[in-house]
C-alpha positions as CSV (number, residue, x, y, z in Angstrom):
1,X,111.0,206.4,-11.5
2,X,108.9,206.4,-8.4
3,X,106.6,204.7,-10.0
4,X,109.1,201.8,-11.0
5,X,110.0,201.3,-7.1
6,X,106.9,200.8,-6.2
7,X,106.2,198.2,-8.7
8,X,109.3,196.1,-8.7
9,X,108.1,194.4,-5.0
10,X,104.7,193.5,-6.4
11,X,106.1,192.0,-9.2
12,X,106.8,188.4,-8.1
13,X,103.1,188.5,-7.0
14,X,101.7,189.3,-9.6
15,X,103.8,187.1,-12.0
16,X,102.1,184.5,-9.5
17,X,98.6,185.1,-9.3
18,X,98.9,185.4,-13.2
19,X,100.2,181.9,-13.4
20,X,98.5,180.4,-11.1
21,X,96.3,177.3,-12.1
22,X,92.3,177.8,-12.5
23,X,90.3,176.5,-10.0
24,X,88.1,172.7,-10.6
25,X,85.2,174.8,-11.3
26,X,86.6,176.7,-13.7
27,X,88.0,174.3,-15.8
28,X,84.6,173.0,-15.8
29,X,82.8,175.7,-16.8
30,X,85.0,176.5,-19.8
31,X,84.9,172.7,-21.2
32,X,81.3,172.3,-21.0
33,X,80.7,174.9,-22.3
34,X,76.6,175.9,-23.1
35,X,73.8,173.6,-22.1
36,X,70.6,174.0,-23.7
37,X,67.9,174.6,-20.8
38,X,64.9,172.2,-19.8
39,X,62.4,174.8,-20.9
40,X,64.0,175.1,-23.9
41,X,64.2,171.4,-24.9
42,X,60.3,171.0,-23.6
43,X,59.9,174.0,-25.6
44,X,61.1,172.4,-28.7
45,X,59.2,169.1,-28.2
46,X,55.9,171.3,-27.6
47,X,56.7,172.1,-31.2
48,X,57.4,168.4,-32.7
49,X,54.1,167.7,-30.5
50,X,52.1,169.7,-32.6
51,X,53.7,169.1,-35.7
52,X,53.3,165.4,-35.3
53,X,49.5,166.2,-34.6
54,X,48.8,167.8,-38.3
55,X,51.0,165.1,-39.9
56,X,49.1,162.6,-38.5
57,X,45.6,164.3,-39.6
58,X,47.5,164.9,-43.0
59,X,48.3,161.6,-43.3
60,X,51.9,162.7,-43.8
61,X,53.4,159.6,-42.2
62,X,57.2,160.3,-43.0
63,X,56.6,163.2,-41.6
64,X,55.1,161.8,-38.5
65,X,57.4,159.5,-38.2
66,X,60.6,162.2,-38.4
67,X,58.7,164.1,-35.8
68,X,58.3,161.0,-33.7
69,X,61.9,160.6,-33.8
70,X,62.6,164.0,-33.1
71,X,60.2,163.9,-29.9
72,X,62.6,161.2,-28.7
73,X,66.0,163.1,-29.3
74,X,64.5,165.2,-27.3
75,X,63.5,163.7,-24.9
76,X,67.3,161.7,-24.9
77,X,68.4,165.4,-24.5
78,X,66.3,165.9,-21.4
79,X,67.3,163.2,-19.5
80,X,71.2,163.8,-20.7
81,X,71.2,167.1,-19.5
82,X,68.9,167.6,-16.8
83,X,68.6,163.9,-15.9
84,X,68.4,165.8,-11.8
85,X,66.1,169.0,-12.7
86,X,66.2,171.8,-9.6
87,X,62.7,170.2,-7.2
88,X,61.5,167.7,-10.0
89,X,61.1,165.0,-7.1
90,X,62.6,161.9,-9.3
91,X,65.7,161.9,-11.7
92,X,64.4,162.5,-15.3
93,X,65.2,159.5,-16.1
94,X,63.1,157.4,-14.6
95,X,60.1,159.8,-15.1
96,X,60.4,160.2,-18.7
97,X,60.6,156.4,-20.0
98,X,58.0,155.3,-17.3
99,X,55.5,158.1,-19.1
100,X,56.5,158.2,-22.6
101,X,57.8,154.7,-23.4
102,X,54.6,153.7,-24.2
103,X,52.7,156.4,-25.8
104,X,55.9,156.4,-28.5
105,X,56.1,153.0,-29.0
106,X,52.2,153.4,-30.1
107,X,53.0,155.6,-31.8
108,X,55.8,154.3,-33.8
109,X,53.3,151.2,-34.1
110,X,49.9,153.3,-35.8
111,X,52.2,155.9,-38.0
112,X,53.9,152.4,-39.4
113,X,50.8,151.2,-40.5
114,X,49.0,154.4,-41.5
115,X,46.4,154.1,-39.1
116,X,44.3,157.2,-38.5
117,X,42.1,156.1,-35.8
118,X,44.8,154.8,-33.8
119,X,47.2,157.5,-34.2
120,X,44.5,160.0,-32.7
121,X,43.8,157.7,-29.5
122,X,47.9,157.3,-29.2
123,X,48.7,160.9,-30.1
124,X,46.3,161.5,-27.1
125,X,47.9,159.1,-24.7
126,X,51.5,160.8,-25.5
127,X,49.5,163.9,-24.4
128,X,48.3,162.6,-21.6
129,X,52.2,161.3,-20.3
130,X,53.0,164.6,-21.0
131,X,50.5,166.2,-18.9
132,X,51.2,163.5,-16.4
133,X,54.7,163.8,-16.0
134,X,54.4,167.9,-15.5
135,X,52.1,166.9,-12.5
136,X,54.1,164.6,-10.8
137,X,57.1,167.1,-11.6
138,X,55.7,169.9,-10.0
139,X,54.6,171.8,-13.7
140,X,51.1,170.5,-13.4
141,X,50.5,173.8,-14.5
142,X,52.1,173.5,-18.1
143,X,48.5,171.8,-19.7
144,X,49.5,169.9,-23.1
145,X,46.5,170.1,-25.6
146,X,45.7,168.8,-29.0
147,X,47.2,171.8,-31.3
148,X,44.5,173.8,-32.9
149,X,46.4,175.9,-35.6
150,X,49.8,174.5,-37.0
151,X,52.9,175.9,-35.5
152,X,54.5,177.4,-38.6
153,X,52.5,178.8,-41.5
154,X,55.7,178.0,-43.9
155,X,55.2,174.4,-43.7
156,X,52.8,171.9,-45.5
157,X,51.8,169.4,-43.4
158,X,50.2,167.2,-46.7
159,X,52.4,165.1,-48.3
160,X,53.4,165.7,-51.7
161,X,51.6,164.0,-54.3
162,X,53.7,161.8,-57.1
163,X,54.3,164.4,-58.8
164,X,55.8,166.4,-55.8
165,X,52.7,168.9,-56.0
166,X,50.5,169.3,-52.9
């Protein structure tokens, strides 16, 4: 009974503060839910980087050319989500397209027309946009090489023959 006198003033408050509207930031955070990190999304194109590497020297060119279209949702995904990235010095979005644009485009270009020896000299100019861009972002130290060992043992980088035997 004591108990019950104590509570009945604080009631209206409480009925209050339980009703009362979430703040702007709030609202925010709970309809946008999870974004995927810039580490994570570089992380991911370190992958497709390699991968397009041994199905280029597989000559695997569907495959190339899913990964080269992969590189670019990435990329996309970069610049959606961290288009202004903590101390990068220019929005994402100018720095990507001005160092990648490019390289893809050769890309796209020597995987279209199966070309070995071009696909080597533009797979190392997308290497070197990479490398560029982490210098004038401030990850200089983040060096982009020419994969040496595939990323995933579970994948075969030769294409299937006619018969759909490697």
């Amino acid at each position: 009974m004591h108990f019950a006198r104590f509570l009945l003033p604080l009631a209206p408050m409480l009925l209050a503060a339980c009703s009362e509207r979430p703040t702007q930031q709030s609202d925010e955070a709970a309809t946008s839910g999870y974004v995927i990190g810039l580490g994570e999304i570089m992380g991911l194109n370190q992958m497709r980087h390699a991968k397009l590497w041994f199905a280029g020297q597989a000559d695997n060119w569907p495959l190339a050319a899913y990964e080269l279209e992969e590189l670019r949702e990435g990329f996309s995904d970069a610049m959606r989500y961290h288009a202004h990235h903590k101390s990068v010095p220019r929005p994402l979005t100018e720095m990507i397209p001005e160092y990648m644009d490019v390289p893809l485009a050769n890309l796209d270009r020597v995987v279209a027309s199966r070309d070995k020896a071009g696909f080597i000299k533009a797979y190392d100019a997308l290497t070197a946009g990479c490398n560029g861009c982490h210098e004038e972002a401030d990850f200089g130290y983040n060096v982009i090489t020419r994969p040496t060992a595939p990323p995933y043992s579970n994948q075969a980088f030769e294409p299937a023959g006619p018969d759909g035997t490697r």
